[in-house]
C-alpha positions in Angstrom: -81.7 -113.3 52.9 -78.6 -111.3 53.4 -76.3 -111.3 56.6 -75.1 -109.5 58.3 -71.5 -111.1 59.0 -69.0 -108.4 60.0 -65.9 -108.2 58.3 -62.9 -108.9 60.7 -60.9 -105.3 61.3 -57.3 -106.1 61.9 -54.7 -103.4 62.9 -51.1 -103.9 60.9 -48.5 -101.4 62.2 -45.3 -101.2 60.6 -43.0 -98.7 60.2 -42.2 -99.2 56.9 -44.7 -98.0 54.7 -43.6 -100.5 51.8 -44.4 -103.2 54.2 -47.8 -101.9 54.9 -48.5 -101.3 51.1 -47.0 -105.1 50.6 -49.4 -106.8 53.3 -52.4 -104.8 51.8 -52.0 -105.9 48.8 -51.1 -109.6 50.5 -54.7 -109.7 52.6 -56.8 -107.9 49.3 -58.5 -111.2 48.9 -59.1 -112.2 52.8 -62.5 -110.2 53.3 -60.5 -108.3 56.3 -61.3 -104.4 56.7 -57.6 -103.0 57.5 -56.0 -100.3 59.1 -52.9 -99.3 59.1 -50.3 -97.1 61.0 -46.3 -96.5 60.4 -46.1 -95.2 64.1 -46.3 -97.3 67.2 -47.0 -94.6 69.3 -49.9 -93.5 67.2 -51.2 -97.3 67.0 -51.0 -97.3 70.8 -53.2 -94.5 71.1 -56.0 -95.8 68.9 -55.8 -99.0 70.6 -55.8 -96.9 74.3 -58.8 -94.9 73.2 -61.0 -97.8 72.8 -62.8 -96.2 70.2 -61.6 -99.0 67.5 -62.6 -102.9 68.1 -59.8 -104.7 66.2 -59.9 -108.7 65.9 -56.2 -109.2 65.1 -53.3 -107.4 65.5 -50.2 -107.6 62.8 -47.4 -105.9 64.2 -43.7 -105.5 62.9 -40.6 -105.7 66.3 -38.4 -103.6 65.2 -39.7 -99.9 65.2 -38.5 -96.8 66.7 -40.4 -95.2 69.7 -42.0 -98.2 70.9 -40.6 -101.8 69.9 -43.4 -104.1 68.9 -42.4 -106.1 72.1 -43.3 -103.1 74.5 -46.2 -102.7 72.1 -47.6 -106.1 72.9 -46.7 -105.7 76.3 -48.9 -102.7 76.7 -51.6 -104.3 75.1 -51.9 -107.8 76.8 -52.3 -105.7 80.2 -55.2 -104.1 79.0 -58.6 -105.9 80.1 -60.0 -105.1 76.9 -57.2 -106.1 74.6 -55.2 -108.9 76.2 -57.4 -111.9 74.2 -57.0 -109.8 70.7 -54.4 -112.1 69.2 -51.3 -110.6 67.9 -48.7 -111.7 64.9 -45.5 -110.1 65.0 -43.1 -109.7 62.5 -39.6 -110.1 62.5 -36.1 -110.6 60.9 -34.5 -111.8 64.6 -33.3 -114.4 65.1 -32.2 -115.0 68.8 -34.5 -117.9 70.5 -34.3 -115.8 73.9 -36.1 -112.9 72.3 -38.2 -115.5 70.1 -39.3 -116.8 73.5 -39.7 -113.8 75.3 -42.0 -112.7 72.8 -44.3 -115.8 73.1 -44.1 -115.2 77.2 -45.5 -112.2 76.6 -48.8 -113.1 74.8 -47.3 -113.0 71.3 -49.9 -115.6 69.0 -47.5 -116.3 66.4 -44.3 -115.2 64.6 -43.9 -114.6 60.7 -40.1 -114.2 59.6 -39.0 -112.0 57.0 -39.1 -111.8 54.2 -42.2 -114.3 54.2 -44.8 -114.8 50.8 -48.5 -114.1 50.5 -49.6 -117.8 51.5 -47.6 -117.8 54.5 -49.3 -114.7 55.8 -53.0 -115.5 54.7 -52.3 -118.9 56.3 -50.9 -117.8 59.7 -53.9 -114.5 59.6 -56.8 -117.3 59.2 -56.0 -119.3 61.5 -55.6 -116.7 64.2 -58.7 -115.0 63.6 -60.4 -118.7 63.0 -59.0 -119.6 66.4 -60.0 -116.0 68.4 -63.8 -116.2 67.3 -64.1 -119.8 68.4 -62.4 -119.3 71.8 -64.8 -116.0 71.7 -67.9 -118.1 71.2 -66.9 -120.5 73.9 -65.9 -117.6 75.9 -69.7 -115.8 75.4 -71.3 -119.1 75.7 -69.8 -119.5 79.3 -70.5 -116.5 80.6 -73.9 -117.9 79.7 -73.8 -120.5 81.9 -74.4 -121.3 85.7 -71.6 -122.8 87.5 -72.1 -126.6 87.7 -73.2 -127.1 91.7 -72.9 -130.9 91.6 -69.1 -130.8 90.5 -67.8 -130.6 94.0 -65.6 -134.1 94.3 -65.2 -136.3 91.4 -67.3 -137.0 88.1 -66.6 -138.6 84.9 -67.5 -137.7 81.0 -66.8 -139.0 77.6 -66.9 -137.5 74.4 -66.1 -137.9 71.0 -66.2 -134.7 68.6 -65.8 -131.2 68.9 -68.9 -130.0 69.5 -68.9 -132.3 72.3 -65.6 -131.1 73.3 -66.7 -127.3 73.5 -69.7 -128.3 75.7 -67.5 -130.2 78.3 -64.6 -127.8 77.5 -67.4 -125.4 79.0 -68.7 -127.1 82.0 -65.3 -127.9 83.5 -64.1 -124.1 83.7 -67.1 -123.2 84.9 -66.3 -125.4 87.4 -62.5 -123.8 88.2 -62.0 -120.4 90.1 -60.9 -118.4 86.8 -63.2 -119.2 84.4 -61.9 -117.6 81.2 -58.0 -118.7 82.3 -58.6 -122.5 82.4 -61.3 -122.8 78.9 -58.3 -121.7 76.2 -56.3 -124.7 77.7 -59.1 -127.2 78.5 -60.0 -126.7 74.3 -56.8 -127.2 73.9 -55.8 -130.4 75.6 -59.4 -132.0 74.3 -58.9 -131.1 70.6 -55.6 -132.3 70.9 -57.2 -135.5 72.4 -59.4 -136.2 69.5 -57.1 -135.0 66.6 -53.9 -136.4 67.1 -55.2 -139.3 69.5 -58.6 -141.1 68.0 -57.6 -139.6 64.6 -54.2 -140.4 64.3 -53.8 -136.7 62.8 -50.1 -136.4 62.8 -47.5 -132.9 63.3 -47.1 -132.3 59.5 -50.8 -133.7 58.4 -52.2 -130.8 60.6 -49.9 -128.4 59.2 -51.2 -129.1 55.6 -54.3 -129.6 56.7 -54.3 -126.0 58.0 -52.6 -124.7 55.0 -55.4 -125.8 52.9 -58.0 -124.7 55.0 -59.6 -128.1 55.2 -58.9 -129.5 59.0 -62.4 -128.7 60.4 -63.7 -130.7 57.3 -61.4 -133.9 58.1 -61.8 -133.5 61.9 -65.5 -134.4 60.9 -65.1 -136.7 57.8 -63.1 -139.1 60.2 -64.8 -139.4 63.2 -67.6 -141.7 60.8 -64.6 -143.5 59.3 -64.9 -147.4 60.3 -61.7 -147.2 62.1 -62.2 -144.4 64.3 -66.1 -144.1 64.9 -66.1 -145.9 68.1 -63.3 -144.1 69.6 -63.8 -141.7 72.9 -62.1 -139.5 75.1 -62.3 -139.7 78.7 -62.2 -137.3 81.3 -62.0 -137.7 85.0 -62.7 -134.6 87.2 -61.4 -134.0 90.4 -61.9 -131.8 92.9 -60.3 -132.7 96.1 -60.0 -128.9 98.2 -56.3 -128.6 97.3 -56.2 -128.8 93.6 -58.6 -129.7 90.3 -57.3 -132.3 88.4 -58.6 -133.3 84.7 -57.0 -136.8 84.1 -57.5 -137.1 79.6 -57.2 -140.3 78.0 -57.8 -140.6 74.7 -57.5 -144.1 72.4 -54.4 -143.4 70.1 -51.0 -144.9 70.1 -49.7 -141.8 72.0 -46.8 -139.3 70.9 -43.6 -138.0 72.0 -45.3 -135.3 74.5 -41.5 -134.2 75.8 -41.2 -132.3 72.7 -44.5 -130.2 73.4 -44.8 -129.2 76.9 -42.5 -126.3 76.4 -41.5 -123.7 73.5 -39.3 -125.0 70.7 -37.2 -122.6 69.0 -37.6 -124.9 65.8 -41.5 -124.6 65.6 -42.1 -121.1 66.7 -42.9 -120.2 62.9 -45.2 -123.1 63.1 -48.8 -122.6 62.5 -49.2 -125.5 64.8 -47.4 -127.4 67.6 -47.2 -124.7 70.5 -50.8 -125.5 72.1 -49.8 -127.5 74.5 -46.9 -125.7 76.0 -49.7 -122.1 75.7 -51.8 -124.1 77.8 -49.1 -125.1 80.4 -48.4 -121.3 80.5 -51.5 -119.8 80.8 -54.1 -122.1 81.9 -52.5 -124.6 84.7 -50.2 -124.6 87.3 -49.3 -128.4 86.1 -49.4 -130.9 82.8 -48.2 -134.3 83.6 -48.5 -136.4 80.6 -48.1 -141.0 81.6 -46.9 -143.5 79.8 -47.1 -143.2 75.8 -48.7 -140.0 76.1 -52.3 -140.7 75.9 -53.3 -139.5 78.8 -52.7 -136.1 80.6 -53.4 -134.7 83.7 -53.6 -131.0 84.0 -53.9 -129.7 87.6 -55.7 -126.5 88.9 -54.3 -125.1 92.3 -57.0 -123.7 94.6 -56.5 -120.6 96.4 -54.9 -121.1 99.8 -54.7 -124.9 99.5 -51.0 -124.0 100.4 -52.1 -122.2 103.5 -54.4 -125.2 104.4 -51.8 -128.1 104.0 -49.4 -126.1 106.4 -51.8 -125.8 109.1 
């Protein structure tokens, strides 16, 4: 029986057109339907229109008319286009621009000149990681709100899929919804990979590279040495804040590095989750002791107000 998958559309703009011909010819074998545009102004216009649905956007800095920074700027205050993730290309350089970039909704950086597996590598990914936060996403509109988490509750899980479903109850449980899941995701995977499974900085990234970490996330979790391993969560909700206190069974890790952008692992295809979820999702991470446990903090809405009174 045939399916009837659709091919990811991804929107490369460039003004260069021996860049465009050269990343073509890069993402032949990617089963991606592309489109692209040497004008920035044009590119804004089909995005604008609404009358194109694009899963990725590749898009090059330095252009005349509109930068690619303005461009992404324009695009992540659109309703309909700020969770489109978009790669942007550059030659610079300067970590304030690097940064500013990444503040303003930029999902990952490729420097040039960069080679064909470097670019199918860092397109995967983003589109792997976009149709799961999508699912999650469609899955939670689904959902009721959960009436019984009013005060305190705890959970523990131990893979993914487990993961997703708590991932899901928990922001259905905070005032925004769709802010809070990216970062809850993020903080659980991050729980199970690098803490019960012991999956280190550079083992992910090759893992990732081969397109096999999905398959060893899984594979390990029956190993002997991690099968009885869980994560815990403890929910709070006390009137001024939610709190999610994580604690997972590894040795722990060097979390100072993570909770904000480093220069050095902007090109990464991993290593910034942590510091995106700080960003976008909570008002506070606190990580304790060896780093195995987290607590990421929600502020309600005029718990301010009610503290001052």
């Amino acid at each position: 029986m045939k399916t009837n998958t659709r091919l990811p559309r991804i929107l490369v703009v460039d003004d260069e057109i021996s860049n465009l011909e050269i990343i073509e010819e890069y993402l032949d074998d990617e089963h991606c339907l592309l489109l692209t545009q040497s004008s920035s102004l044009e590119a804004w216009k089909i995005l604008e229109s609404g009358n194109e649905n694009f899963d990725l956007i590749l898009l090059d800095w330095m252009m005349p008319e509109l930068d690619g920074l303005a461009l992404l700027k324009r695009i992540k205050q659109q309703p309909a286009l700020k969770n489109v993730p978009v790669i942007m290309q550059t030659a610079r350089s300067d970590e304030k621009d690097l940064l500013q970039g990444i503040a303003n909704g930029a999902y990952y950086y490729l420097t040039k000149p960069y080679d064909q597996k470097s670019l199918c590598v860092v397109v995967r990914e983003a589109l792997e990681e976009s149709r799961q936060l999508q699912r999650l996403t469609d899955q939670l509109h689904k959902t009721k709100k959960p009436e019984h988490l009013k005060q305190s509750a705890r959970f523990k899980f131990q893979s993914l899929s487990e993961s997703h479903d708590l991932a899901m109850l928990l922001a259905n449980a905070c005032p925004d919804p769709d802010k809070v899941l990216s970062g809850i995701n993020e903080l659980f995977t991050n729980a199970i990979e690098h803490g019960n499974l012991g999956i280190g900085y550079h083992e992910k990234a090759r893992l990732k590279h081969d397109n096999t970490w999905h398959e060893e996330i899984e594979k390990r979790i029956t190993l002997p040495e991690y099968s009885s391993k869980f994560v815990d969560v403890d929910f709070e909700h006390n009137g001024n804040h939610i709190s999610m206190t994580i604690s997972d069974q590894g040795k722990g890790f060097d979390w100072n590095n993570y909770l904000d952008f480093d220069p050095a692992r902007l090109f990464d295809c991993n290593g910034r989750g942590i510091a995106m979820a700080k960003m976008l999702s909570f008002d506070s991470i606190e990580y304790i002791g060896n780093g195995n446990t987290v607590i990421a903090r929600i502020d309600l809405p005029n718990s301010t107000k009610k503290n001052d009174e």
